[in-house]
N, C-alpha and C positions, 0 to 999 in steps of 0.2 A: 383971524388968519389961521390959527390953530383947528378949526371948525371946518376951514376951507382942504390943509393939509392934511387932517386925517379923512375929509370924503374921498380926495385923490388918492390916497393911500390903499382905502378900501379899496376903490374901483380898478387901481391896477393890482391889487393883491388876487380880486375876481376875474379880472384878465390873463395875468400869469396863471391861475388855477387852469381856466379853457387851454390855455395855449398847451400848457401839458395834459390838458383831459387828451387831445386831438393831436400831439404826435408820440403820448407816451403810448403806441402801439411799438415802439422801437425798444422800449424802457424795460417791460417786465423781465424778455428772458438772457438780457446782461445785469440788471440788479441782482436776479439769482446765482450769479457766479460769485466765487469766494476772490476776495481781494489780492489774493497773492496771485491771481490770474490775470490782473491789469496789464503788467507789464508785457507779459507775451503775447497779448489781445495786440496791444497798440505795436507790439514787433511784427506780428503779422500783419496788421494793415498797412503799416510803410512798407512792408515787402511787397503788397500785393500793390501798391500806389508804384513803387519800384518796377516792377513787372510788367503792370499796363503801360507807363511812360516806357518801358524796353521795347513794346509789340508797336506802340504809337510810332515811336523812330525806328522802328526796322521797317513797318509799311512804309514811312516817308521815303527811305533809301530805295527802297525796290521800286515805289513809284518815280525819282527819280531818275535810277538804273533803266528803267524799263523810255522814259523819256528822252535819255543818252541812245541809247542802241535804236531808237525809234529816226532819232538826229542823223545819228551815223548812215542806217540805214538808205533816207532819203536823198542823202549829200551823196555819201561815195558811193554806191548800189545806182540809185536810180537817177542822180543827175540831179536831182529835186532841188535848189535854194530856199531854206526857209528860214527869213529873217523877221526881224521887228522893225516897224519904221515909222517913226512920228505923221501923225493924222498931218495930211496936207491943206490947205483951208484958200 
């Protein structure tokens, strides 16, 4: 058993090695940064995750805004009824 668990041992120890050969292109140039810059690194990424989620819900609004006056339009302007209404079979 022991013979068994250290061949599997190996083999994901040479697994793990590949796995970071192939995405430590992300790794060298934040290892170079000095550690008392951790914490502002990851204040700036919640800001920017903050930020993109602010621009995601303001398209959502405007596409919906722009949906409303689209409604309005058709109803009170032009006469138009546009409803939804269950497939009739």
């Amino acid at each position: 058993m022991d013979i068994f668990v250290g061949q599997v041992w190996r083999d994901f120890g040479d697994y793990w090695a590949a796995v970071r050969r192939i995405v430590g292109f992300a790794a060298p140039p934040f290892s170079a940064l000095p550690s008392w810059m951790a914490p502002g690194l990851a204040l700036g990424a919640l800001l920017a995750l903050a930020l993109a989620a602010g621009v995601a819900l303001l398209s959502l609004g405007a596409l919906l805004t722009a949906l409303l006056v689209a409604h309005l339009l058709l109803d009170r302007v032009f006469g138009i009824s546009v409803a939804l209404a269950p497939l009739q079979r």
